[in-house]
N, C-alpha and C positions, 0 to 999 in steps of 0.2 A: 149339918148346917154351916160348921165354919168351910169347909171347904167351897163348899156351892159361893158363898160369901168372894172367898178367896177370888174363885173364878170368874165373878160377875165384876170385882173392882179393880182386876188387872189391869183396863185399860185405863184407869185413872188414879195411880198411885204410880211414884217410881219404883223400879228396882232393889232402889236401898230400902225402901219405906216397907217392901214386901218381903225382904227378908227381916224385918226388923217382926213383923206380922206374924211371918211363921215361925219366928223364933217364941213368941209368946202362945201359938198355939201348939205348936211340940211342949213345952215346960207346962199347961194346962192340961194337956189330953195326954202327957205322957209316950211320946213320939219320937224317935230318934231324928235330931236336929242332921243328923247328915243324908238322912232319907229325902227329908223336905229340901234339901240343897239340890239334890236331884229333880225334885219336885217342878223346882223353879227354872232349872233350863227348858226342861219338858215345856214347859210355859212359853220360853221366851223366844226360845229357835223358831214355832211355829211363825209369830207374829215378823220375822224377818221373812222366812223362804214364800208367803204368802203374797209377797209382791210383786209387780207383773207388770207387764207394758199393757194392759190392760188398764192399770188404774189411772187416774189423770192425776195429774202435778199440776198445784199451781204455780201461777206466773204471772208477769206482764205483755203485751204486746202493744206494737206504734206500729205506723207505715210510711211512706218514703213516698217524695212525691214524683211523679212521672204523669206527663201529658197525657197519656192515651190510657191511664189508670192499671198498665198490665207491667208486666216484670222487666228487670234489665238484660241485657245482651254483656252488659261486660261484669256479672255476679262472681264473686271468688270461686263459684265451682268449675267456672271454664266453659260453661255449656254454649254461650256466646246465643245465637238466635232463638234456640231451643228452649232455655232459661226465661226469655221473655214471652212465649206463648203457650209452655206445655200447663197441661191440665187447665186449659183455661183460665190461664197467667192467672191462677191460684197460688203463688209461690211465696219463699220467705226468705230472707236472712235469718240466721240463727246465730244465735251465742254461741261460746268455745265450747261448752258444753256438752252442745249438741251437734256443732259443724265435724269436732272431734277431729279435729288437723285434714278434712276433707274426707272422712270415710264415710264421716254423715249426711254427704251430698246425695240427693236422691233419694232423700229417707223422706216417709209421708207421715202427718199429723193432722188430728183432730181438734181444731182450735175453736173452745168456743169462753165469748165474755160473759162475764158474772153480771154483770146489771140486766132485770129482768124486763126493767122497764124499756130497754134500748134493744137488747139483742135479742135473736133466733136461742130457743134450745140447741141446735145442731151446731151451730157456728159456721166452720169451712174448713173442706180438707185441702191441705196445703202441700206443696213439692217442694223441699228443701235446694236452692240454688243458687246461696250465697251466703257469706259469714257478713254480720255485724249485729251491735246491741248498744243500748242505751239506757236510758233511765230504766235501768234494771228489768232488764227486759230479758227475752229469749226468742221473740220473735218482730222482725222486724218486714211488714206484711205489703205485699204490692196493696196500692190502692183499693183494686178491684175487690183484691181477698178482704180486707180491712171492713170494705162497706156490704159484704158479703155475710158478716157476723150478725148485721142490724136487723130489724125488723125492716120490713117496705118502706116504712114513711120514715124511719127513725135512722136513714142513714145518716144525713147531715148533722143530726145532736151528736152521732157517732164522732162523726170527723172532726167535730169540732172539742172532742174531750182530748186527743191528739192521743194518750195513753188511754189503755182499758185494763181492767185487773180479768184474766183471762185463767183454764185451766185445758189441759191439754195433754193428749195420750197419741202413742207410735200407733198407727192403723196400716194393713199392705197397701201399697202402690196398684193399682187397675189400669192400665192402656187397652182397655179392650182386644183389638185383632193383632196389638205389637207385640213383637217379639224383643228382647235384645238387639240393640244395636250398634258395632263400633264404628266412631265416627274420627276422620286423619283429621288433627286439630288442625285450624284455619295456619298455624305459625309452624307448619310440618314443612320443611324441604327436600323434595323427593331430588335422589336414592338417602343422603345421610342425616338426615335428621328425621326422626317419627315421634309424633306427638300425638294418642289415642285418648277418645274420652270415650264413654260409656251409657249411652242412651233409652230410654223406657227400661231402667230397673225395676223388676215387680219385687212385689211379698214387703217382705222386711226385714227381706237381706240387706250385705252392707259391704262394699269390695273394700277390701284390707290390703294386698298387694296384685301384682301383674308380672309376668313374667312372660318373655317371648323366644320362641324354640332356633336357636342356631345350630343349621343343620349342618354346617361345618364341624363344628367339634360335637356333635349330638347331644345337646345339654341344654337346659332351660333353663336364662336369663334372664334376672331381675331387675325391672324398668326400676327407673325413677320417676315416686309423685314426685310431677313437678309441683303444683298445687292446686288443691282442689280434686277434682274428680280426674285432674290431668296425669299421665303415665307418659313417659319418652324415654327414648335412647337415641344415642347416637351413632350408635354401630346396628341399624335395622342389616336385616340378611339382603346380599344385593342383588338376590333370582330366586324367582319362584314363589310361588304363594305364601304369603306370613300367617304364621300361627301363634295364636294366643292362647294364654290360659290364665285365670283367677281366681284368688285364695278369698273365698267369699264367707263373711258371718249369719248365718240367717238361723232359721227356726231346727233344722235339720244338725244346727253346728258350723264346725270351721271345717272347711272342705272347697278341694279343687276342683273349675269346671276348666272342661278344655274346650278353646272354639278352633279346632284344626279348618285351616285354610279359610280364615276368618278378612283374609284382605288377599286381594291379587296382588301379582309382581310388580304391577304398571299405576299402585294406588296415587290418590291426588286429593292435595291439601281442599279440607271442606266436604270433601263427599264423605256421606252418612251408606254403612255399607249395612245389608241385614242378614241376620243369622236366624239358627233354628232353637236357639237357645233358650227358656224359659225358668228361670226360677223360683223356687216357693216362697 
């Protein structure tokens, strides 16, 4: 009976209070007090490794205001046009948190508000494409996504609370028929400057570096984030097709994909090029 006890009121006692617990029930039941010291890691590891990007976090969300209710072109990820209409300028600015110095650009979330009376069960899923935060926030919501959360009738009570107390979990990215794809940022100057972003990331991977192959000395060099989702160099190769590759975190781990011959020799600032690339 004491232990059943023990296990039922773990999640409501501290730590200290539970050793303080089995210290009196070793000294009653005649138990070696260092058995039950084991007892309680046993205990307490699980409740840590049990947590998952599955479970929601609470939080705050606001939204920004834009004429046409959809996302912006100039968001810290760099996306520039793309940022303002992908997933159905569903997008957000996000906290340090979650931006994570630009690795978190193109991460996807489950946002949905806690008032019952106002919002959807489901909320909105949302594409990360900008850093910013406010009144303690973490997500900072186009329009469209913002009045997305509400019920049919009950967008405008929405809008007009300006903050929502909100709760929210990592979900993969979906583009339907898109693959991967890199696109020569709009402030590339062809042959010596290259500036690459990275387009329709799926799953809930997360690109951590870049590196592109110079076949002159046959070694694979390390772009610079510039910031955000942006990578550049200033010494691109100056013939022949450009090859990439990237050190990605996703559900498989940290690991390289390679996009051999991923841009022609002749590329140009703003065009969006496509690969065959897809990942989990």
């Amino acid at each position: 009976m004491a232990l059943r006890f023990l296990t039922f009121s773990f999640s409501m006692i501290s730590v200290f209070s539970l050793f303080q617990l089995i210290a009196f029930v070793a000294e009653n039941m005649g138990y070696s007090f260092k058995f039950h010291c084991c007892f309680v890691w046993i205990m307490v590891l699980p409740s840590t490794l049990c947590y998952s990007q599955d479970d929601f976090v609470k939080s705050r969300a606001t939204y920004y205001g834009s004429p046409d209710c959809l996302g912006t072109p100039r968001g810290a990820c760099g996306y520039g046009e793309y940022g303002r209409t992908v997933n159905d300028a569903n997008v957000a600015g996000v906290s340090y948190r979650l931006y994570k110095k630009g690795s978190g650009c193109g991460a996807c979330y489950q946002v949905r508000c806690k008032n019952p009376q106002l919002c959807t069960d489901d909320g909105v899923n949302i594409v990360v494409t900008d850093y910013g935060e406010g009144d303690k926030t973490d997500f900072i919501l186009s329009p469209g996504a913002y009045g997305r959360l509400a019920k049919s009738d009950k967008a405008d009570e929405l809008y007009a609370c300006g903050v929502v107390d909100v709760e929210y979990k990592r979900i993969p990215c979906r583009y339907g028929g898109y693959k991967l794809q890199f696109k020569v940022h709009e402030h590339s100057k062809y042959p010596d400057y290259l500036a690459i972003v990275i387009l329709y990331q799926p799953g809930r991977s997360e690109i951590l570096a870049a590196q592109i192959w110079q076949e002159d000395c046959k070694e694979w060099i390390f772009m610079r984030r510039a910031y955000g989702a942006v990578f550049d160099t200033t010494s691109p190769p100056s013939s022949g097709y450009i090859s990439l590759r990237f050190q990605v975190s996703g559900s498989a781990g940290v690991y390289w994909v390679e996009a051999s011959n991923a841009l022609p020799n002749n590329w140009e600032a703003g065009v969006a090029y496509d690969s065959d690339i897809q990942l989990e």
